[in-house]
C-alpha positions in Angstrom: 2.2 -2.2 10.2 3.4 1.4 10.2 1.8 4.7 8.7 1.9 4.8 5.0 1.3 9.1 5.3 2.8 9.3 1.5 2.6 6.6 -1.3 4.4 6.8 -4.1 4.0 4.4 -7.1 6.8 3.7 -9.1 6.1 2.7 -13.0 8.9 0.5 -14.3 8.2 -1.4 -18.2 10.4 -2.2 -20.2 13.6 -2.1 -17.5 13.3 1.3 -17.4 11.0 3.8 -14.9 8.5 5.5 -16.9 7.1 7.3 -14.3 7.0 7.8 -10.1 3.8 9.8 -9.1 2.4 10.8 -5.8 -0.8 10.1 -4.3 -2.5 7.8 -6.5 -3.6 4.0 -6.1 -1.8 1.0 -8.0 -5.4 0.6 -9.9 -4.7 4.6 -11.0 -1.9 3.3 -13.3 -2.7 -0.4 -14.2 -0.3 -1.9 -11.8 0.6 -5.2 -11.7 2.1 -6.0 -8.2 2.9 -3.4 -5.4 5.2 -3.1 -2.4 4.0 -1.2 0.4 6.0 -0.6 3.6 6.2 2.8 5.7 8.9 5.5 4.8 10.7 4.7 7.8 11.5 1.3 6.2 12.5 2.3 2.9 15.1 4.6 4.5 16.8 1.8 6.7 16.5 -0.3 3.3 18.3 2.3 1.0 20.8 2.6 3.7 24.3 1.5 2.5 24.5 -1.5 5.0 21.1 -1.4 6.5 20.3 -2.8 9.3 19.1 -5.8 10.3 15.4 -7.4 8.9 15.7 -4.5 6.8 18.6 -5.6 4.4 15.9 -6.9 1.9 12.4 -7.2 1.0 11.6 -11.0 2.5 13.4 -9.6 5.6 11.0 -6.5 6.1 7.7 -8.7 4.4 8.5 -11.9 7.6 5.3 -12.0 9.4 7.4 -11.6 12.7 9.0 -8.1 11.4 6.2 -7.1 9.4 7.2 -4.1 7.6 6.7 -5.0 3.5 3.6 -5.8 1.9 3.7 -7.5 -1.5 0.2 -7.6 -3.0 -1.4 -7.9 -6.8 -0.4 -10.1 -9.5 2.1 -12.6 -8.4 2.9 -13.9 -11.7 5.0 -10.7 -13.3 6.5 -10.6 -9.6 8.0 -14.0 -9.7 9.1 -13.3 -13.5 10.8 -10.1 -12.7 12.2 -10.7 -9.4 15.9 -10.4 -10.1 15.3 -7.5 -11.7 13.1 -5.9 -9.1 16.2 -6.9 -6.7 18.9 -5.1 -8.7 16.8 -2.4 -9.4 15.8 -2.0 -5.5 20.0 -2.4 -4.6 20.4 0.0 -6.6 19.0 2.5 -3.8 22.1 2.2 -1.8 23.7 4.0 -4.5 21.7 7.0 -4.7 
């Protein structure tokens, strides 16, 4: 897996991000469910069409690619996902 050199956590309740700050770890903020992957990822992701393996998260998380980790409470993962989707496509737009 590649170098995480930078984390960023992204606090998102209510459908709306409350906050995004540097350097701290998902039990910093009472996090429910994380996604890790190097930076290098995240920028062929937010790419407008990204490449391939890289065009969404179950693509980067394959155990053959390897480049997403999804850890912590599964439950509020599952419940949200469509959400978390759009809200992820939404990167491409920025």
């Amino acid at each position: 897996m590649g170098n995480y050199d930078t984390e960023y956590l992204v606090d998102v309740r209510g459908g709306k991000i409350q906050k995004i700050a540097q350097g701290l770890t998902p039990n910093d903020m009472g996090v429910e469910f994380w996604l890790k992957a190097p930076s290098s990822a995240w920028s062929k992701f937010a790419q407008e069409i990204p490449p391939p393996m890289f065009n969404d998260i179950w693509a980067m998380a394959h155990p053959l690619h390897k480049q997403l980790i999804i850890e912590g409470n599964s439950l509020p993962f599952w419940q949200n996902l469509r959400a978390l989707t759009r809200m992820l496509s939404l990167m491409r737009q920025v």
